[in-house]
N, C-alpha and C positions, 0 to 999 in steps of 0.2 A: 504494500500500500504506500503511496505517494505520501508524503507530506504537503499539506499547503504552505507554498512558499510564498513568502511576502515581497512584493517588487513594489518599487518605493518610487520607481522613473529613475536610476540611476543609469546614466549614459544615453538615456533617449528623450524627447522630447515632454517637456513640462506636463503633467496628467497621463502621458501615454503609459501604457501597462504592457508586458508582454505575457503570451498564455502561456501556463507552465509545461511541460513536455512532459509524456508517458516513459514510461520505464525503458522502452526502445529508442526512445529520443524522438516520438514522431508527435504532432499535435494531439489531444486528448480526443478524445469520440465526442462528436456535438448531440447525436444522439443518444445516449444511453439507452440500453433496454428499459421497459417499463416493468416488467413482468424478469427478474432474476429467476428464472427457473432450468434448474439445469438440461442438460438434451435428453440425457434418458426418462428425463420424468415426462416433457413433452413428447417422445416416443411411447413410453405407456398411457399416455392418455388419449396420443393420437390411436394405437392398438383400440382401445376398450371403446373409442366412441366410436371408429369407424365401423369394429365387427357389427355394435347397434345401430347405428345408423344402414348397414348391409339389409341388418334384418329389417328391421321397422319400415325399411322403402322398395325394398328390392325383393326381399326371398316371399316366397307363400308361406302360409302359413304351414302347410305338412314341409316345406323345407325348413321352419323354424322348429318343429318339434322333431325333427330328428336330428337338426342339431341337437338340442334339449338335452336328449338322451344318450345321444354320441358322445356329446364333450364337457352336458353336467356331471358332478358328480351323485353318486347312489350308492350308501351302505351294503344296499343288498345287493350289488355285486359280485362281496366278497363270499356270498354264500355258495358259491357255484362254481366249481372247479375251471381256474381260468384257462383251461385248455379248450372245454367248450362253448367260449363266446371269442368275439372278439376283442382286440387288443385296448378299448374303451379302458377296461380297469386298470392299464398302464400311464395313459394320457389325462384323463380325467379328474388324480388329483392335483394337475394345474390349470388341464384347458378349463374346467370350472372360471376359474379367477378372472377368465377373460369375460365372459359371458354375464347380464344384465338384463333381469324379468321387466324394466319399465324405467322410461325417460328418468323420474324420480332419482329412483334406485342407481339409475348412472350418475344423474349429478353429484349423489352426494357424496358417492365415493370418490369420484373428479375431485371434488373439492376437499377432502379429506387428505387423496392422494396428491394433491400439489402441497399441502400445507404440512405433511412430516414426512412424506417424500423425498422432498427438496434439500432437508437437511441432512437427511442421510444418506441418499445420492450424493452430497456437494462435497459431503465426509470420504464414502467410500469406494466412489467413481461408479460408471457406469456397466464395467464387468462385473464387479462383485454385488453391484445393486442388478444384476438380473440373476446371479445365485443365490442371492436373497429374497429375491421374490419365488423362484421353484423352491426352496427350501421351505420357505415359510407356506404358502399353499400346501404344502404338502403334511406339514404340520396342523393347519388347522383344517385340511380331511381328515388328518387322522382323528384326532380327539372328535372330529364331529359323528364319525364312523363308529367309535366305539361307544359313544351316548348313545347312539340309533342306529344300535347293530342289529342288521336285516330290516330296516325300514325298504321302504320301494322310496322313499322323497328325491328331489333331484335339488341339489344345491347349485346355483350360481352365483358369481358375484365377487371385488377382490377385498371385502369388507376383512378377512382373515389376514390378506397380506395388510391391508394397511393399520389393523392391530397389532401387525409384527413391529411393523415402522414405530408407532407408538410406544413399544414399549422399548423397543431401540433406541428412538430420543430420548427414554428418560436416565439412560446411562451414559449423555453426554449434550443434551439440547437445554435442560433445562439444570438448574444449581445457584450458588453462590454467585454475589455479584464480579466476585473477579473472573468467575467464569465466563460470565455476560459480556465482560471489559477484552475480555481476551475473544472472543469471539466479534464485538464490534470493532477490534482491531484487525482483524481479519485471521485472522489464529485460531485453528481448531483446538477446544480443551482438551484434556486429557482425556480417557476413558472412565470414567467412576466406575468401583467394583460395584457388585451388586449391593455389599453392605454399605457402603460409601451412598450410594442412589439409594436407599430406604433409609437412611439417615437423614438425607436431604427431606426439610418439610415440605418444599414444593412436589417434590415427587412425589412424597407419600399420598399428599390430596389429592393428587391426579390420578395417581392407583385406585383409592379409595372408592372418587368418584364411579370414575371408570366402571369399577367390579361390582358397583351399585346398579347401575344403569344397566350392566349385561343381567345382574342375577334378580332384576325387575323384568326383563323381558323374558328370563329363563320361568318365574313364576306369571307372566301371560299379562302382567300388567301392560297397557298400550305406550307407544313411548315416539310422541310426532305425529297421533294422527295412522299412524302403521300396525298393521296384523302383527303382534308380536309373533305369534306361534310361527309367523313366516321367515322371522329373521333367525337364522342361526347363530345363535349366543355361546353356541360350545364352541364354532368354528373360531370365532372372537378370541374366547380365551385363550384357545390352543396358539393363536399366532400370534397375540401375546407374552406367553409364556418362552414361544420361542424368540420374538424378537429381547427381550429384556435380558431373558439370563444363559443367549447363548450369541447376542451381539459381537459378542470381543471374536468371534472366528472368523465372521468378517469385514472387520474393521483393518485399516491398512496397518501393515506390521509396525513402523512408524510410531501411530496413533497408540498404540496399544497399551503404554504405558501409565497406569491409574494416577490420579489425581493423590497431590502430598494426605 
């Protein structure tokens, strides 16, 4: 990061100012971005609107329900010896993530997904923020699979990856003010261990809340106006769990070193 430098008009004409130079020595960008979001997150969001936007304008509807069932995911897959179907129970617990029951349901994960996305993409670059997105789906199929083992339901949606994201910010997005300071310096913080991030009171109210809000939806209370029984709150946890206390494997080697 630049320093603002103070030019005073020394050797140039009386009020004249000269602009400061970027790090390359070239003039600074007159436009800046509006929107800092890094590529990979604008690539998964370009993913996740386009495939609904394919559906919702383009495919039939028997072309939308066999996606459905091809690339949602379903517990009662696993009942059936995977040699006699097709390869679905391989793909499915990511293609899910891609896939989006209604406009709704997409924005809000768009909008979820740019907002603890971003910092974690910005953190761990773009290859390990798409190993962390298959790792994490596939994390919370499992835990959703095993609450509703042999159900026939079909799950969509990447509400699991971006509880992963969530809980991966809270072992370095959120802390102490010199973490705040070191980060509006443009300096990624250290990594807080998991005991270091539940020590933190911001985290813990954010956990708290969080585990509220899922185990309100898991007891059927409505939560926005939405079917609760429709939202998978196990899948929630699950990627949760994995983003928070198995962050540090893919966080850049670098990074990895926890907070004093």
């Amino acid at each position: 990061m630049q320093d603002e430098a103070d030019f005073r008009g020394e050797g140039h004409p009386a009020g004249e100012r000269r602009a400061p130079e970027t790090a390359n020595g070239g003039p600074p960008s007159e436009n800046p971005p509006i929107f800092n979001i890094p590529t990979g997150i604008l690539a998964a969001l370009g993913l996740i609107c386009g495939i609904y936007v394919l559906q919702d304008l383009f495919f039939s509807p028997a072309t939308n329900e066999w996606i459905a069932v091809e690339f949602g995911f379903s517990p009662i897959r696993y009942l059936y010896p995977l040699g006699d179907q097709s390869l679905a129970w391989l793909w499915t617990p990511v293609s899910y993530s891609l896939l989006h029951g209604s406009f709704e349901h997409l924005a809000f994960n768009s909008l979820w997904l740019a907002a603890f996305g971003t910092p974690v993409c910005r953190r761990i670059g773009e290859a390990r923020f798409v190993l962390f997105w298959l790792v994490s789906s596939v994390a919370a199929a499992t835990l959703h699979a095993v609450v509703n083992w042999g159900e026939p339901s079909l799950m969509v949606g990447a509400s699991g990856v971006i509880s992963a994201l969530m809980g991966a910010a809270c072992r370095f997005a959120f802390g102490e003010r010199r973490r705040g300071i070191a980060r509006l310096a443009g300096r990624e913080p250290p990594l807080l261990s998991v005991r270091q991030a539940l020590a933190d009171r911001t985290v813990r109210v954010f956990i708290i809340v969080w585990f509220l809000g899922n185990v309100a939806i898991a007891v059927g209370l409505p939560m926005m106006g939405a079917d609760s029984a429709s939202i998978a709150w196990d899948a929630h946890i699950g990627g949760f769990l994995l983003g928070f206390f198995f962050f540090g494997l893919f966080d850049r080697p670098g990074m990895r070193r926890t907070a004093p």
